[in-house]
N, C-alpha and C positions, 0 to 999 in steps of 0.2 A: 052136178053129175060127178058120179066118182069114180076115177080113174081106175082101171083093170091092171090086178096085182096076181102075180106068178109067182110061185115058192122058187128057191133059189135053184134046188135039182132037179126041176121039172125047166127051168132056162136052162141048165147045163145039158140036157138030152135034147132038147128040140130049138138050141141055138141059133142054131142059121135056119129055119123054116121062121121063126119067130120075127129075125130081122129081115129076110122077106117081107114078111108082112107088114111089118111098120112103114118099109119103104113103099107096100103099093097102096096100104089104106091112111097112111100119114097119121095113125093115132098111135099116140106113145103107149108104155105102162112100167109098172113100177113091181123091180123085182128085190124080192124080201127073204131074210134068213132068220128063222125062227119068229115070223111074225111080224118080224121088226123092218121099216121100209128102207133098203140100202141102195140100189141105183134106180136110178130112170132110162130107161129108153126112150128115145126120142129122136124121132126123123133129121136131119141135116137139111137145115135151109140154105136154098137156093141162093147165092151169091151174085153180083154182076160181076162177066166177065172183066178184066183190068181194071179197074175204077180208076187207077190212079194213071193210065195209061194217055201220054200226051201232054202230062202235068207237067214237066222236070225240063227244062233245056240244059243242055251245057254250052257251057261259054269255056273255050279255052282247052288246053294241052290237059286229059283229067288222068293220065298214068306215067305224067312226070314227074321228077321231082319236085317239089313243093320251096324249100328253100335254096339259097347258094352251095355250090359245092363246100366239102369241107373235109379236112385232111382226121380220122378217126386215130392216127399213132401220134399225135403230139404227145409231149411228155411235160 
């Protein structure tokens, strides 16, 4: 099947009706300047919220200093 292509100023006047649409019917297309294919539209997949959420523990003081004190005017 082959994907559905928009001339470049015809995406420029009907921008946002366009991206509507890809968000409610989920099919991309490919918009072209002079013929030539130059971007994709394409819907935003759905992500899991935090994935990483619950992973990490901290152990310990984590917005102390790190080493010994230390005097920064020696000479």
């Amino acid at each position: 099947m082959k994907k559905r292509t928009i001339p470049a100023g015809k995406f420029k006047a009907e921008c946002l009706g366009l991206i509507d649409q890809v968000a409610k019917t989920r099919e991309s297309f490919i918009v072209t300047k002079r013929g030539q294919p130059v971007v994709e539209v394409v819907p935003v997949q759905a992500r899991k919220a935090n994935p990483l959420h619950g992973s990490v523990t901290v152990r310990g003081d984590i917005v102390g200093p790190v080493l010994d004190a230390w005097d920064a005017e020696r000479s």
